[in-house]
OpenMM code with the backbone's topology and positions (N, CA, C; nanometers):
from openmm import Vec3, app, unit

residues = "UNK UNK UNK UNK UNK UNK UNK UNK UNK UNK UNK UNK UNK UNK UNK UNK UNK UNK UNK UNK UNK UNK UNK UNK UNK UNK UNK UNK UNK UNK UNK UNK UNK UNK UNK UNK UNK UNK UNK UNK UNK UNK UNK UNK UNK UNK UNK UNK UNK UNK UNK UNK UNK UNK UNK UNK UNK UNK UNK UNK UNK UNK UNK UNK UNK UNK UNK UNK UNK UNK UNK UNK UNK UNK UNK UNK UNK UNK UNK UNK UNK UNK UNK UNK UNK UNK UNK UNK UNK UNK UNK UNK UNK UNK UNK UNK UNK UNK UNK UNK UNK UNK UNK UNK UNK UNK UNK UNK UNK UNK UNK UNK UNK UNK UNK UNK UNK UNK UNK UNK UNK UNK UNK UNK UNK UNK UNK UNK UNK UNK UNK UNK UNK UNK UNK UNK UNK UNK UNK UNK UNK UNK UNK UNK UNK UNK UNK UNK UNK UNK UNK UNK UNK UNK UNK UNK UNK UNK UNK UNK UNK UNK UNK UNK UNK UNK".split()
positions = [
    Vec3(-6.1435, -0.2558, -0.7767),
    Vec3(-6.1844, -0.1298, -0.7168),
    Vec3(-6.0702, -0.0706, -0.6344),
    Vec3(-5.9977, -0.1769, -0.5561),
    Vec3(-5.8749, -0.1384, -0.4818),
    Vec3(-5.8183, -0.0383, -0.5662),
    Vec3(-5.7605, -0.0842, -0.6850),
    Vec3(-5.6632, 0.0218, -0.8079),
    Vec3(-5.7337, 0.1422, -0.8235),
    Vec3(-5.7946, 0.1516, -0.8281),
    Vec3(-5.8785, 0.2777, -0.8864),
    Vec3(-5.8824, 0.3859, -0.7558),
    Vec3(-5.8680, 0.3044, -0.6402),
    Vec3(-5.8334, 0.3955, -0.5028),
    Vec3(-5.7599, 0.4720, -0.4435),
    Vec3(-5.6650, 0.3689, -0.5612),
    Vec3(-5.5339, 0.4567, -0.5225),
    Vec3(-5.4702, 0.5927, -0.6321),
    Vec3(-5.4822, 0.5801, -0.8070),
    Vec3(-5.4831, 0.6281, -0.8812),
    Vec3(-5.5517, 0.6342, -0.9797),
    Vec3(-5.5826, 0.6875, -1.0925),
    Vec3(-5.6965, 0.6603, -1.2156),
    Vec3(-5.6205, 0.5647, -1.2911),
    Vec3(-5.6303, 0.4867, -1.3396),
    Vec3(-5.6140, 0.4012, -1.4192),
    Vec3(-5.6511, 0.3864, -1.5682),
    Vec3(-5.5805, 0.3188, -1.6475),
    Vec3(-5.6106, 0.2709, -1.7637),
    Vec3(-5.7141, 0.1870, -1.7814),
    Vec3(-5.8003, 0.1642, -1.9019),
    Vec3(-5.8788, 0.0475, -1.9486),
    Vec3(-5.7503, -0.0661, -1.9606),
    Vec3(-5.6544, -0.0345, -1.9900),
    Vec3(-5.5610, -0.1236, -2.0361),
    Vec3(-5.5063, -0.2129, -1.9078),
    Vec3(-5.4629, -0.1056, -1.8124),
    Vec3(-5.4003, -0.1258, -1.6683),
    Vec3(-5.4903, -0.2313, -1.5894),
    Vec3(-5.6262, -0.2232, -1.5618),
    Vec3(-5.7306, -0.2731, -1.5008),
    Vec3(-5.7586, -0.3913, -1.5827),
    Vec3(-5.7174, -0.4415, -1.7020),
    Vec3(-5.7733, -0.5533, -1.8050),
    Vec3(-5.5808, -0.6515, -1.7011),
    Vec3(-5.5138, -0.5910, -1.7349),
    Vec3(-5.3689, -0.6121, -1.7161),
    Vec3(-5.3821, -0.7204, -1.5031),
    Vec3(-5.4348, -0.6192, -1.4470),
    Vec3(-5.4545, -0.6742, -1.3394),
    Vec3(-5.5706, -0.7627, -1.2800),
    Vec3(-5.6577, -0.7331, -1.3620),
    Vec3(-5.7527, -0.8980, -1.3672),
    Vec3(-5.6929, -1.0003, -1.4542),
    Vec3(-5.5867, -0.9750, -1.5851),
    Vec3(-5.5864, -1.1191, -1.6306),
    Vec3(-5.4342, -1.1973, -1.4885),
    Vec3(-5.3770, -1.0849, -1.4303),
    Vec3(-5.3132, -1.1042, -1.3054),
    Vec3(-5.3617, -1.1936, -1.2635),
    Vec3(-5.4891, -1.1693, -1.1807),
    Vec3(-5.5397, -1.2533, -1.0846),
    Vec3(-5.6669, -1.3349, -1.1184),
    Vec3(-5.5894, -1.4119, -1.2546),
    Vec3(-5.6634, -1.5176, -1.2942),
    Vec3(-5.8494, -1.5113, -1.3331),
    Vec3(-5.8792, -1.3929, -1.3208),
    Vec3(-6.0653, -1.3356, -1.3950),
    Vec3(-6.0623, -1.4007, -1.4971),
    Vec3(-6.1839, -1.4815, -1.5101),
    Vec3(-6.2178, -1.5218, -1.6264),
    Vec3(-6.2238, -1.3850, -1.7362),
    Vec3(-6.2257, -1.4138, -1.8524),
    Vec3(-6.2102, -1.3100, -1.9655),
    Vec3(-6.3132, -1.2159, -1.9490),
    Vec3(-6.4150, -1.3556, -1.9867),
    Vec3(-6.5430, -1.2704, -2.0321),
    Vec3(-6.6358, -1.2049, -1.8940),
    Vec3(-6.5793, -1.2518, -1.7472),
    Vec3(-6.5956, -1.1427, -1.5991),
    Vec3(-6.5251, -1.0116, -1.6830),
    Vec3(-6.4329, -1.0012, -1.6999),
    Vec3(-6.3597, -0.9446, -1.6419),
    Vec3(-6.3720, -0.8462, -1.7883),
    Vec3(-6.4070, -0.8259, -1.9136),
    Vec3(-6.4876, -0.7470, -1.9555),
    Vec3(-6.6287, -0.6913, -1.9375),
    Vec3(-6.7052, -0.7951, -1.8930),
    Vec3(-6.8167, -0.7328, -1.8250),
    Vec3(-6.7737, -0.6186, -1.7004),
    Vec3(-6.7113, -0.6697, -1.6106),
    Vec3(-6.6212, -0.5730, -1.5479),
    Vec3(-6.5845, -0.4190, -1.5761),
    Vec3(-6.4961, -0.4439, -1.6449),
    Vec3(-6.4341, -0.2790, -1.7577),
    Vec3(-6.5771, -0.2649, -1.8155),
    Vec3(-6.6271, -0.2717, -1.8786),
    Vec3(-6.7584, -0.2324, -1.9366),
    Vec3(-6.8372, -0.1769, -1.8864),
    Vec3(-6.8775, -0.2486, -1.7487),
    Vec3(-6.9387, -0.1573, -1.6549),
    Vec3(-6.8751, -0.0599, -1.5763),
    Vec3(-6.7652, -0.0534, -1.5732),
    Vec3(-6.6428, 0.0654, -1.4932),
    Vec3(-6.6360, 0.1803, -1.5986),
    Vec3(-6.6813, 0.1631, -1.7101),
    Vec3(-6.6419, 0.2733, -1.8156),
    Vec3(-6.8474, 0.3103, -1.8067),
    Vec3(-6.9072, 0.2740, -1.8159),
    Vec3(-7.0784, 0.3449, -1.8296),
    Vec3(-7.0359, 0.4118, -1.7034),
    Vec3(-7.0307, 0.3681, -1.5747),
    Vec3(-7.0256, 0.4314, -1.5207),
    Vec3(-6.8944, 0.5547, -1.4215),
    Vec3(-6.7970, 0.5168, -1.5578),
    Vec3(-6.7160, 0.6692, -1.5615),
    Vec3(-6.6034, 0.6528, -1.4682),
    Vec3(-6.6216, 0.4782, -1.3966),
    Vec3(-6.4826, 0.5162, -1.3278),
    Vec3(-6.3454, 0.4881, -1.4379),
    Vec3(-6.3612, 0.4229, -1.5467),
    Vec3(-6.2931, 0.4297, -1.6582),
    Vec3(-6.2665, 0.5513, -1.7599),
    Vec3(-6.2242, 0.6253, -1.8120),
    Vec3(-6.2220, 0.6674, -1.9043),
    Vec3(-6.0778, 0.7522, -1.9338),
    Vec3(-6.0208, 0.6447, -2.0207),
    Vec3(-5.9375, 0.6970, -2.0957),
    Vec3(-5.8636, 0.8505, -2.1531),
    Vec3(-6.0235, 0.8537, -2.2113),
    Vec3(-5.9566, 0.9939, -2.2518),
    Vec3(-5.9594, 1.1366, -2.1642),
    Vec3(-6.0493, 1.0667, -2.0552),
    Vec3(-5.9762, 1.1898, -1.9232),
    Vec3(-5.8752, 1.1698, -1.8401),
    Vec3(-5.8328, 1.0329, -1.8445),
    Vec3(-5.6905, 0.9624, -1.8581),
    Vec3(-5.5838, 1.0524, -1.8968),
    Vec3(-5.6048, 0.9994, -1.9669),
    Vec3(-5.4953, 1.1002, -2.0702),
    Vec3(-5.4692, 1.2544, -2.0828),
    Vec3(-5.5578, 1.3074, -2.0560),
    Vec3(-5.5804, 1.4838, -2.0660),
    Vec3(-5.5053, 1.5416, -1.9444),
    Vec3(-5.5552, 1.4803, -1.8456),
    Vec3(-5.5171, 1.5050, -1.6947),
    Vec3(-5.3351, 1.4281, -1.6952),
    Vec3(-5.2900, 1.3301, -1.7425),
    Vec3(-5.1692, 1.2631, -1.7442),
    Vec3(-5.1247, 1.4361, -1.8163),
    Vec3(-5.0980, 1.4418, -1.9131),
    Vec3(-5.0607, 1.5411, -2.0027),
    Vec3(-5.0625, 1.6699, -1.9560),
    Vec3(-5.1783, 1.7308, -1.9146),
    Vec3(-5.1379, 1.8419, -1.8190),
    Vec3(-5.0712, 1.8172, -1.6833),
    Vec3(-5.1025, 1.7280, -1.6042),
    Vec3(-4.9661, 1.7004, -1.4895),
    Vec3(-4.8387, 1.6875, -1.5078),
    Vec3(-4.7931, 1.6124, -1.5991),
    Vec3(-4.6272, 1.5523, -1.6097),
    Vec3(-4.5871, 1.6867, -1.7191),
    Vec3(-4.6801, 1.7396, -1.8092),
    Vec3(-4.6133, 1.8876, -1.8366),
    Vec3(-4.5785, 1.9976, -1.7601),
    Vec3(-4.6794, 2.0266, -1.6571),
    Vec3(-4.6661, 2.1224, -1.5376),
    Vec3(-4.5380, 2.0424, -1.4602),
    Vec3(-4.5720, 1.9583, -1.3975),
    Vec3(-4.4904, 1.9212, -1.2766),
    Vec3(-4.3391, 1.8389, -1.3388),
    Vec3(-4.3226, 1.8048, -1.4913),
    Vec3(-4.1738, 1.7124, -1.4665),
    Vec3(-4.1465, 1.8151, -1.6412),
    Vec3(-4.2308, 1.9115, -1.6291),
    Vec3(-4.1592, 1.9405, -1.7915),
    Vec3(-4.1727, 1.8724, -1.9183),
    Vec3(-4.2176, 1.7241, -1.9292),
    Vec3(-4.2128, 1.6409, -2.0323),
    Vec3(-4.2607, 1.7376, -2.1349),
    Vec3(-4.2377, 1.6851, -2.2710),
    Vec3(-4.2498, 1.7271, -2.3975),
    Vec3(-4.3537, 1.6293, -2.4608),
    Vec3(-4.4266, 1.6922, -2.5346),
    Vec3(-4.5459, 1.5744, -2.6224),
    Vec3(-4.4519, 1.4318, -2.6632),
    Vec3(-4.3521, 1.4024, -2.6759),
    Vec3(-4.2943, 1.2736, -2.7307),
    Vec3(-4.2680, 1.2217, -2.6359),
    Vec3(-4.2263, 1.2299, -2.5226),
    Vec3(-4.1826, 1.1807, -2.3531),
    Vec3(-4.3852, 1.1371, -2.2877),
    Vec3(-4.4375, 1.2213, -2.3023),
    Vec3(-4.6050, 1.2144, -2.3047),
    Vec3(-4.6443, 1.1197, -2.3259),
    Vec3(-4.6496, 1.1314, -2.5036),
    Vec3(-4.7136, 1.0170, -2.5395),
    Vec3(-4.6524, 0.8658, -2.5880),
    Vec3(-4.4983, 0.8559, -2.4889),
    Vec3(-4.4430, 0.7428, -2.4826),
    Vec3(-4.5167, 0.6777, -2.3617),
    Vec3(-4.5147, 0.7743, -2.2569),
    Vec3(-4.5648, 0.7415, -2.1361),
    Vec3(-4.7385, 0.6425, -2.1410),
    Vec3(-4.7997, 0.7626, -2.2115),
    Vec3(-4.9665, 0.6581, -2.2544),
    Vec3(-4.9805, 0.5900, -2.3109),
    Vec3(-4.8646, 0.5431, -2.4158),
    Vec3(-4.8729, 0.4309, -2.4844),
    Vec3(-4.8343, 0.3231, -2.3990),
    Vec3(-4.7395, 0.3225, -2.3226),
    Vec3(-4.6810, 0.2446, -2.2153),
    Vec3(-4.8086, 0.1884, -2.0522),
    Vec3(-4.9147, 0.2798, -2.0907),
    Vec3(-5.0261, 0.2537, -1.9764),
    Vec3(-5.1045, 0.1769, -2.0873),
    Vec3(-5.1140, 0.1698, -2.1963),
    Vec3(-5.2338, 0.0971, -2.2597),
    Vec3(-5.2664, 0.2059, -2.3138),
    Vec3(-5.2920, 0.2857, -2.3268),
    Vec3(-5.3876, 0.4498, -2.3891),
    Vec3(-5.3926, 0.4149, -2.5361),
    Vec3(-5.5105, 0.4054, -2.6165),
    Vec3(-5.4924, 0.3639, -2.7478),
    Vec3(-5.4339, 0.5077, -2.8005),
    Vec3(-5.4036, 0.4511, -2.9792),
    Vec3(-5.2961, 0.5584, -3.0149),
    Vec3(-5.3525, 0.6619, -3.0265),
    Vec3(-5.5360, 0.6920, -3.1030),
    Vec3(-5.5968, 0.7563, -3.1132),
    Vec3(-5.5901, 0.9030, -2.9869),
    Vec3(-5.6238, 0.8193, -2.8829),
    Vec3(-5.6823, 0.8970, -2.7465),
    Vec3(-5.5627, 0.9642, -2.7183),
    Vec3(-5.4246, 0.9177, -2.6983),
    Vec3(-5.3022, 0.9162, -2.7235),
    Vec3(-5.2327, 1.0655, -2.7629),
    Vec3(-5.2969, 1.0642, -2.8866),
    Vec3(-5.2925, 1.1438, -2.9998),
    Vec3(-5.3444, 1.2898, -2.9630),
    Vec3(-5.4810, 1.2867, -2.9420),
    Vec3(-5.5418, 1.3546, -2.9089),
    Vec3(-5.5518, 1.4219, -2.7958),
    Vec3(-5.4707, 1.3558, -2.6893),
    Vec3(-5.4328, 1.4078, -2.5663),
    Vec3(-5.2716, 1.5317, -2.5731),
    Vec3(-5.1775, 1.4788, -2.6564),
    Vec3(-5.0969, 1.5669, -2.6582),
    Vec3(-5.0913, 1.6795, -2.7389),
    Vec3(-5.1696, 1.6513, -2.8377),
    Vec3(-5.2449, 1.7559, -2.9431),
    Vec3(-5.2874, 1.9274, -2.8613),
    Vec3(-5.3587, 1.8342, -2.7081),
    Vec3(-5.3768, 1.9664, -2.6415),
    Vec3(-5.2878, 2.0291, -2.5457),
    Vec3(-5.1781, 1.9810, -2.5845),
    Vec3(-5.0079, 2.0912, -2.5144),
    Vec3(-5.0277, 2.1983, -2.6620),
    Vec3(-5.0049, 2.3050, -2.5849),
    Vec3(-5.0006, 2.4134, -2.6480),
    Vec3(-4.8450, 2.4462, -2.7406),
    Vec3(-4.8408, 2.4369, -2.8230),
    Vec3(-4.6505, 2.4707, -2.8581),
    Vec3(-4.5993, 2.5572, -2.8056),
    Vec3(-4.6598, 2.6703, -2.7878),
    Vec3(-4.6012, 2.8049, -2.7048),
    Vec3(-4.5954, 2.7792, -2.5984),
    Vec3(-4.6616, 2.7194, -2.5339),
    Vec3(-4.6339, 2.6884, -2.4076),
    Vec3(-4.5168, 2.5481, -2.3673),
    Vec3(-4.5160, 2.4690, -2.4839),
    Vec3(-4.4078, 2.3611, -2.4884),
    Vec3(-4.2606, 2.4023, -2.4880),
    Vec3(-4.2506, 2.5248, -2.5502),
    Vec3(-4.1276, 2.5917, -2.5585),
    Vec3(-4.0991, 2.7214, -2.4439),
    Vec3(-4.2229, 2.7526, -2.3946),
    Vec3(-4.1709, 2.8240, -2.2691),
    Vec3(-4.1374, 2.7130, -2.1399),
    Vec3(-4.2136, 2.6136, -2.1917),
    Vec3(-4.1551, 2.5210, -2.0755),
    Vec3(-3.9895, 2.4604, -2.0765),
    Vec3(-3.9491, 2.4784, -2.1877),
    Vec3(-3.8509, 2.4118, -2.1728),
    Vec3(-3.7086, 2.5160, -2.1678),
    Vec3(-3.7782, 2.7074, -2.2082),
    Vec3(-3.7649, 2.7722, -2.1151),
    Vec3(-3.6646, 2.7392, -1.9963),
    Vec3(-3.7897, 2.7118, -1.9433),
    Vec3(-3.8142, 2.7559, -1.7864),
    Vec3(-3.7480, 2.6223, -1.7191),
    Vec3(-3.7296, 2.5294, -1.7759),
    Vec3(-3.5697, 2.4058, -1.7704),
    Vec3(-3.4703, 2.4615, -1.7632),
    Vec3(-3.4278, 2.5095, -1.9105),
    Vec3(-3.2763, 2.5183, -1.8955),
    Vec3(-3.2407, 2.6656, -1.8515),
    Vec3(-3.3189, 2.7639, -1.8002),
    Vec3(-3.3361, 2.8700, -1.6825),
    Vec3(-3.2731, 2.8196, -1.5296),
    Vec3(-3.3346, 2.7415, -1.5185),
    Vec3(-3.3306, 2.6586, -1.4203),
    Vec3(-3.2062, 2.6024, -1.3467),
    Vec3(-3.1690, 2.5257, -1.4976),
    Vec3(-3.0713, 2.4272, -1.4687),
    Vec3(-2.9631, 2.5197, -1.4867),
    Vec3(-2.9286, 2.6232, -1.5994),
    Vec3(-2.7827, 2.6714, -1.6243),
    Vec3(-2.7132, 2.7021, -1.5300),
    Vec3(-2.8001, 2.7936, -1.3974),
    Vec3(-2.6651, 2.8062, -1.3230),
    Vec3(-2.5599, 2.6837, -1.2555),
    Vec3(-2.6228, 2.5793, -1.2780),
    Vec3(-2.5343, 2.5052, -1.2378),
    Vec3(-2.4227, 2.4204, -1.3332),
    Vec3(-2.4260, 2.5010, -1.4426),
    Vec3(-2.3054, 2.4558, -1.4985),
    Vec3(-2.2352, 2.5816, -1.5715),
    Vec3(-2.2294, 2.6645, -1.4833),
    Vec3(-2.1594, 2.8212, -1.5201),
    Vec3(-2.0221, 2.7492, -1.5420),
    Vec3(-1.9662, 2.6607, -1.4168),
    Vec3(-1.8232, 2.6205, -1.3959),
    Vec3(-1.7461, 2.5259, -1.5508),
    Vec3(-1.8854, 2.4996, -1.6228),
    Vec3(-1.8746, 2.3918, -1.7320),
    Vec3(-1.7976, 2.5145, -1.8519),
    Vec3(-1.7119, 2.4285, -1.9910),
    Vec3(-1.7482, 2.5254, -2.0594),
    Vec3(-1.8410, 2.5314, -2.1918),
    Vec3(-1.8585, 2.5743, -2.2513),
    Vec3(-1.9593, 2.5637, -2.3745),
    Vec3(-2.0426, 2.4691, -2.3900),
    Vec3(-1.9334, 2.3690, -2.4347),
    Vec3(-2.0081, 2.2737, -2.5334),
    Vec3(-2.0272, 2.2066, -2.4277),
    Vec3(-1.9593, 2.1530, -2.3092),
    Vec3(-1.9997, 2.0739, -2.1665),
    Vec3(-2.1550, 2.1437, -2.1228),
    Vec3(-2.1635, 2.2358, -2.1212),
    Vec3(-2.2868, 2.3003, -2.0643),
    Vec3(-2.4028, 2.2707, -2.1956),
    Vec3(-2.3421, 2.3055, -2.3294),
    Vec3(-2.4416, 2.2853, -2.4265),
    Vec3(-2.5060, 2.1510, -2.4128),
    Vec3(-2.3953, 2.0400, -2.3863),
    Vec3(-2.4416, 1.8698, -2.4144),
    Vec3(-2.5478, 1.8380, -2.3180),
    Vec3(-2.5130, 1.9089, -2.2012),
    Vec3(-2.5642, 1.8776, -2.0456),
    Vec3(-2.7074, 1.9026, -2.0747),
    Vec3(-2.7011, 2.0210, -2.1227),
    Vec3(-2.9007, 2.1206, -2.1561),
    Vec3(-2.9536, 2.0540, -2.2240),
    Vec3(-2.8732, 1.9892, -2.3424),
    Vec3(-2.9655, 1.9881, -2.4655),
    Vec3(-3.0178, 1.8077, -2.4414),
    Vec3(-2.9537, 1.7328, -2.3572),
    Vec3(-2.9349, 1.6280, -2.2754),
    Vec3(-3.0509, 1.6178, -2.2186),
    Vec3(-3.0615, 1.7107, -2.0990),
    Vec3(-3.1712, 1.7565, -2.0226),
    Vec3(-3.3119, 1.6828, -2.0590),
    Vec3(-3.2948, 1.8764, -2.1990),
    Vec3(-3.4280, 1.8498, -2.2639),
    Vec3(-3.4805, 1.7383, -2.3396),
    Vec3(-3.3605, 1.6353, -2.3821),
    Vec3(-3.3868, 1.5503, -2.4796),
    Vec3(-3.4789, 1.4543, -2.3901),
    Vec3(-3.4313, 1.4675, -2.3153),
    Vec3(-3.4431, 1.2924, -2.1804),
    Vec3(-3.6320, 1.3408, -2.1626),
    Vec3(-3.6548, 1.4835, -2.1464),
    Vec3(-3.7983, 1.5336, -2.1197),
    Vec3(-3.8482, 1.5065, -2.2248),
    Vec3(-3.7654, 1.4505, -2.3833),
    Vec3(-3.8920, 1.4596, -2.5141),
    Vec3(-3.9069, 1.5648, -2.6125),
    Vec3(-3.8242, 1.6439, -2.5999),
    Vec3(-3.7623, 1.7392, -2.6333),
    Vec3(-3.6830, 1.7565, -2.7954),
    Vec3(-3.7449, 1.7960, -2.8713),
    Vec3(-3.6930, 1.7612, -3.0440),
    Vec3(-3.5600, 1.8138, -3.0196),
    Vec3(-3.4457, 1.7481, -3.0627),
    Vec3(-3.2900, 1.8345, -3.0472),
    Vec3(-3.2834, 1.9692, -3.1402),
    Vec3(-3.3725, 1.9713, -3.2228),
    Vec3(-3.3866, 2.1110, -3.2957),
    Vec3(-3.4019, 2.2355, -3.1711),
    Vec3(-3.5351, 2.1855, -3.1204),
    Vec3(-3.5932, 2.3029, -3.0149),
    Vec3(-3.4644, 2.2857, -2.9157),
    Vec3(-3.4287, 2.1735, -2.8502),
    Vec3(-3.3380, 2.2121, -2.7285),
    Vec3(-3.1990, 2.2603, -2.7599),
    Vec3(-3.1418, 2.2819, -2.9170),
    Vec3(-3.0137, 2.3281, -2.9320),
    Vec3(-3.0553, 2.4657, -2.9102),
    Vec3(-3.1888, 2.5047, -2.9791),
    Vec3(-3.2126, 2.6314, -3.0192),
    Vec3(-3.2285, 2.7482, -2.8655),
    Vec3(-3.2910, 2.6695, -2.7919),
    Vec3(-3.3049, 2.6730, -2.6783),
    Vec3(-3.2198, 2.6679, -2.5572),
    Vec3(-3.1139, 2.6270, -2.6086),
    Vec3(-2.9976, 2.6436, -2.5374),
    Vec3(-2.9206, 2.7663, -2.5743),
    Vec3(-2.9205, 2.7429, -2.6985),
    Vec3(-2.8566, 2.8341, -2.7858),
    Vec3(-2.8488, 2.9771, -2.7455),
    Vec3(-2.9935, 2.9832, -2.7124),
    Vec3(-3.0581, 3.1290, -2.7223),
    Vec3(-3.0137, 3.1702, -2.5567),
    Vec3(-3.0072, 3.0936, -2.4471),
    Vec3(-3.0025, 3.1241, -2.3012),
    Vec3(-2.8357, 3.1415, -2.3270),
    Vec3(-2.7651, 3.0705, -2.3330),
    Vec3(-2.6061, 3.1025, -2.3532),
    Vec3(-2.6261, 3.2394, -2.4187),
    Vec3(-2.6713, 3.2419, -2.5360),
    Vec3(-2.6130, 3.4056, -2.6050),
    Vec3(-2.6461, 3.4923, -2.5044),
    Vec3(-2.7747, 3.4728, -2.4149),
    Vec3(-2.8084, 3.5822, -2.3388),
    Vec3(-2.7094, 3.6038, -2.2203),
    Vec3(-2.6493, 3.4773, -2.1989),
    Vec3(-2.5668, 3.5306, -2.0969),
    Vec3(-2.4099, 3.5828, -2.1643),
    Vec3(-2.4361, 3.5943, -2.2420),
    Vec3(-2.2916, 3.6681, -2.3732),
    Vec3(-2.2014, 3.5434, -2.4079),
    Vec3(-2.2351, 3.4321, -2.4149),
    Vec3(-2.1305, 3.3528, -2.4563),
    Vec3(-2.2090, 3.2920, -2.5614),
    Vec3(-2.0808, 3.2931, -2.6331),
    Vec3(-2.0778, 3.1974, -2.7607),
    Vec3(-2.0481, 3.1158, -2.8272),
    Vec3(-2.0292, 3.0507, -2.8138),
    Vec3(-1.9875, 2.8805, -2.9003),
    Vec3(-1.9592, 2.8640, -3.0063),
    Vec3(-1.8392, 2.8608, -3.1020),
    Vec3(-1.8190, 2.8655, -3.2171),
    Vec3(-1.9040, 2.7132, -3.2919),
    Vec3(-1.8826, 2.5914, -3.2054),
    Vec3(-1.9566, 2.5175, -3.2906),
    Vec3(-2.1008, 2.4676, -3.2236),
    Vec3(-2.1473, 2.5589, -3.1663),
    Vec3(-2.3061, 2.5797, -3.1669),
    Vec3(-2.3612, 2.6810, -3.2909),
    Vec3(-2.3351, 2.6995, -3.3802),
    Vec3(-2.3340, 2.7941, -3.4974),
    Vec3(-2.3496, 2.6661, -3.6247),
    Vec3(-2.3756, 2.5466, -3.5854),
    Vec3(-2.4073, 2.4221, -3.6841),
    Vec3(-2.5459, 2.4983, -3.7576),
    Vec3(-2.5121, 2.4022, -3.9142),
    Vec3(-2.5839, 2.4832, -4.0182),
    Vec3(-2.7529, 2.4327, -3.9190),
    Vec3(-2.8734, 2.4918, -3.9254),
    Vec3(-3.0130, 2.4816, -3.8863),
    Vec3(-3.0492, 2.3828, -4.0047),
    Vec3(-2.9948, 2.3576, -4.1539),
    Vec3(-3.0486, 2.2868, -4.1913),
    Vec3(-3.0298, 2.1716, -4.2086),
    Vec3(-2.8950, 2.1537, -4.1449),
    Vec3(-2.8727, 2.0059, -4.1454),
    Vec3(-2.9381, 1.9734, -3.9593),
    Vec3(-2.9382, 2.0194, -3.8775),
    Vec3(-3.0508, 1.9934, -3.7629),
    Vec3(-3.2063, 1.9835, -3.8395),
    Vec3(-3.2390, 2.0443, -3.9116),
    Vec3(-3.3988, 2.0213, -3.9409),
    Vec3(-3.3949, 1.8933, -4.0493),
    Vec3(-3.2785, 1.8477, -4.0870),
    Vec3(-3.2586, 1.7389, -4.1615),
    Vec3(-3.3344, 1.6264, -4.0914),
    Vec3(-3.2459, 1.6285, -3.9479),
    Vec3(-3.2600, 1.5314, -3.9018),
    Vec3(-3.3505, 1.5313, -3.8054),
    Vec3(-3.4377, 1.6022, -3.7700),
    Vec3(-3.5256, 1.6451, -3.7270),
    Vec3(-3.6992, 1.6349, -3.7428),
    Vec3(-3.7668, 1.5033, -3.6588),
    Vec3(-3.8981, 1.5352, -3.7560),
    Vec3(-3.9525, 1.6395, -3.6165),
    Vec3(-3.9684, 1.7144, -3.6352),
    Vec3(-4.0980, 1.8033, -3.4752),
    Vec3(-4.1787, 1.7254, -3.4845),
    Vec3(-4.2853, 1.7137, -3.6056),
    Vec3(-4.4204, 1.6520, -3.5761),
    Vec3(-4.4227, 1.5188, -3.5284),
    Vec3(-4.3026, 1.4317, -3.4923),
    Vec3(-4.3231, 1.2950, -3.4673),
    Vec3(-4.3652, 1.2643, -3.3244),
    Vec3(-4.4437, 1.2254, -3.2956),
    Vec3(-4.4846, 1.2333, -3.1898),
    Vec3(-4.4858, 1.0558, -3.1093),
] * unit.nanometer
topology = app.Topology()
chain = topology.addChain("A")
for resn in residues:
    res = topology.addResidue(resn, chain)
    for name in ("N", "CA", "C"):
        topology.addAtom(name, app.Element.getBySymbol(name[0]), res)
C-alpha cells in the first residue's frame, strides 16, 4: 500500500516488490487481485496517463513511450494500445516545438553540427530519424539556411526507416 502512495504503479511493479520482500506467491496474488477489483491497480489507466504525461512534459515519441511501459511490466497489448492514443499530428507538432526550442542554441554551430545535435535530440525522445531529419530540415530552411548534404535522397531514409515500429 506504501507504493501505491507514493505513485501509480504497475501490476508488474507491485508483483516485483512483494517477491522483494519475500510474500509468499500465492499471498501475494491474492493481493494484486484484490488491488485490481478494487481499482487501485489498473494498468491500462497506467499507461494512458504515463503517455499523455511524458508526451506533454519530456516530449517523448510513441517508441521512447512504449520502451518506457514495457520496462514497468505494462503487457505488450495495453502497451500498444496506450500509444496508439498519441495523436500523429500532434507527435510531430511536438517535436516541433523541440527543435523550436532548442535551435537557438546552436545558431553558433554550423549545419550539419546543428543538424546532428537536433536530429540527436529527437532521436534520444523516440523520434523516427525520418521525422527528425525532416523536421530539422524544415526549421533550418526557415531560418534560410541550407545544407547541401541535408538534401539526402528521402528514399534511401524511408529505406531505413520503419515509422510504424513501435
Amino acid at each position: 500500500m506504501r507504493l501505491l502512495t507514493l505513485a501509480p504503479r504497475t501490476r508488474a511493479q507491485l508483483a516485483e516488490a512483494l517477491r522483494k520482500r519475500e510474500v509468499p506467491e500465492d499471498v501475494a496474488e491474492a493481493v494484486l487481485e484484490r488491488f485490481s477489483e478494487v481499482g487501485l491497480i489498473d494498468d491500462e489507466a497506467f499507461a494512458a496517463a504515463w503517455v499523455s504525461s511524458r508526451h506533454t512534459g519530456r516530449g517523448l515519441a510513441r517508441k521512447a513511450l512504449a520502451q518506457e511501459l514495457r520496462h514497468r511490466g505494462v503487457p505488450e497489448d495495453t502497451v500498444k494500445d496506450a500509444v496508439q492514443q498519441l495523436d500523429p499530428d500532434e507527435e510531430v507538432e511536438t517535436a516541433r516545438r523541440l527543435v523550436a526550442r532548442k535551435l537557438p542554441g546552436t545558431r553558433n554551430s554550423d549545419p550539419q553540427a546543428r543538424t546532428r545535435k537536433l536530429v540527436g535530440m529527437l532521436a534520444r525522445k523516440g523520434y523516427s530519424p525520418a521525422l527528425a531529419f525532416r523536421i530539422v530540415r524544415e526549421a533550418l530552411e526557415h531560418e534560410g539556411i541550407t545544407d547541401p548534404d541535408s538534401t539526402q535522397d528521402d528514399d534511401i531514409l524511408q529505406a531505413e526507416i520503419h515509422d510504424d515500429e513501435i
